[in-house]
C-alpha positions as CSV (number, residue, x, y, z in Angstrom):
1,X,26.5,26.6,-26.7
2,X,22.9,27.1,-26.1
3,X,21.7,24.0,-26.2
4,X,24.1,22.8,-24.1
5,X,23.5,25.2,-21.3
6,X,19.4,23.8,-22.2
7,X,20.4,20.7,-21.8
8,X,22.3,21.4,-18.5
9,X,19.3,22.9,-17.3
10,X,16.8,20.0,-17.8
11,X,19.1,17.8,-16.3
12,X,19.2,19.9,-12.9
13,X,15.4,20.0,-12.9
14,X,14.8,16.6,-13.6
15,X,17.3,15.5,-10.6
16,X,15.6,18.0,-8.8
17,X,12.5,16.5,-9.1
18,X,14.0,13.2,-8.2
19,X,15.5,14.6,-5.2
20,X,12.0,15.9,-4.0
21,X,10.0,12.7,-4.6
22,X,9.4,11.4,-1.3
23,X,9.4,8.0,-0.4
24,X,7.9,7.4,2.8
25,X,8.0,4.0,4.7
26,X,5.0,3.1,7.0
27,X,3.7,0.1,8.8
28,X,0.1,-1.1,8.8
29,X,-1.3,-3.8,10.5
30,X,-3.4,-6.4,8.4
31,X,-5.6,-8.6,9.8
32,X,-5.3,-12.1,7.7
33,X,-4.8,-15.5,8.4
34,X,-2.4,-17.4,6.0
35,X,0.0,-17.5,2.9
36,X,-3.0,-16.6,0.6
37,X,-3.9,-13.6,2.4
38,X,0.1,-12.5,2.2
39,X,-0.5,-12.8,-1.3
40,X,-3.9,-11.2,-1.8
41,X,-2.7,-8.3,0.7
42,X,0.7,-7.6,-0.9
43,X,-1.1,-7.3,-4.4
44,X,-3.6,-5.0,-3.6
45,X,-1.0,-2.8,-1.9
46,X,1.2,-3.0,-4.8
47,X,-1.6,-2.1,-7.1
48,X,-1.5,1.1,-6.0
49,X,0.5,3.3,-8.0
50,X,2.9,5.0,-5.9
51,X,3.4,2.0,-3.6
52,X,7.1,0.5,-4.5
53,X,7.1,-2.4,-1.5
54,X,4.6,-4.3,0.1
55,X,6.1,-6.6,2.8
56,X,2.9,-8.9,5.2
57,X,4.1,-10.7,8.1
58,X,1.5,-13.2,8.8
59,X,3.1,-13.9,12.7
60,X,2.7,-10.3,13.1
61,X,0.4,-8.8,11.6
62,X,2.0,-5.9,10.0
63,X,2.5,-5.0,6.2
64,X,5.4,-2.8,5.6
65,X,4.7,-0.9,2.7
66,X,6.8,2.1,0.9
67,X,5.6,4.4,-1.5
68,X,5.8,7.8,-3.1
69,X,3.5,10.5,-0.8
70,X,3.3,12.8,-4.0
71,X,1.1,9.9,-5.6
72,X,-0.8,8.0,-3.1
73,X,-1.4,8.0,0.2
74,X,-1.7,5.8,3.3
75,X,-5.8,5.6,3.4
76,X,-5.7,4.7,-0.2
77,X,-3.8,1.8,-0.2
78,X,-5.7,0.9,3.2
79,X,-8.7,1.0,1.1
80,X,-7.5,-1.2,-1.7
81,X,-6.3,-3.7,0.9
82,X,-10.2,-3.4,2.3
83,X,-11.4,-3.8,-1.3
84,X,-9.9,-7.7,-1.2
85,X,-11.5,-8.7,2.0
86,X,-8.7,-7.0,4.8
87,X,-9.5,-4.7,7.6
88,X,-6.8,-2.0,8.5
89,X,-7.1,0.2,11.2
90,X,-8.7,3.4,8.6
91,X,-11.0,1.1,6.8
92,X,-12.8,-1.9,7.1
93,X,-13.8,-4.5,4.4
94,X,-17.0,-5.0,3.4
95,X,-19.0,-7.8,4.7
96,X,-19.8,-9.3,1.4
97,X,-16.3,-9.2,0.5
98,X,-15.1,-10.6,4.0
99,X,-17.3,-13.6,3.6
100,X,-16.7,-14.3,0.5
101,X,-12.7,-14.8,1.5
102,X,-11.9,-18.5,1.6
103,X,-12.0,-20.5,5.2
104,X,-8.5,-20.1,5.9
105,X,-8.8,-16.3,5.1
106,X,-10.9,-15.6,7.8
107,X,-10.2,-13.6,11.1
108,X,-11.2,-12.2,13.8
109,X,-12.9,-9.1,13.2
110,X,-13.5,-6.3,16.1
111,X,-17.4,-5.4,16.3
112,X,-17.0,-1.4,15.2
113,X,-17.1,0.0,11.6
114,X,-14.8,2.6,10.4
């Protein structure tokens, strides 16, 4: 009987926990040029643990992404995105790692730094 009622009450924490993890669905626009960049943005987003979706729309601009805010956040995978050569609105990419994108990669970049 004891270990049933145990067992009972691991069960309601664990889908307790589940309850409280919070997914949270934000869009951030990308600046990229082409299929490759959909590719190279999307995978650094998803590289981030926490992030579950990663959706670039190269017409657009914007990169639907969805992820767990009790294990990453919205700068970080901004800054992983910057890391492959992609400005967002909270970071920019390096220079070195801009230029070294191929041709078709590049974009039009605004003047300030963030």
């Amino acid at each position: 009987m004891k270990t049933k009622v145990l067992l009972l009450v691991a069960m309601f924490l664990i889908g307790t926990a589940t309850v409280f993890a919070a997914n949270k669905t934000e869009k951030v626009d990308v600046k990229g040029s082409c299929g490759m960049c959909k590719t190279r943005i999307e995978k650094a987003a998803k590289g981030v643990d926490g992030v579950s979706k990663a959706e670039w729309n190269k017409e657009t601009h914007v990169l639907e992404l969805t992820f767990d805010d009790t294990k990453t956040y919205l700068k970080k995978v901004e800054t992983a995105i910057a890391t492959v050569g992609h400005d967002t609105p909270l970071v920019k990419a390096t220079d070195e790692v801009y230029n070294s994108l191929p041709g078709c990669c590049k974009y039009e970049r605004s003047s300030s730094k963030k």
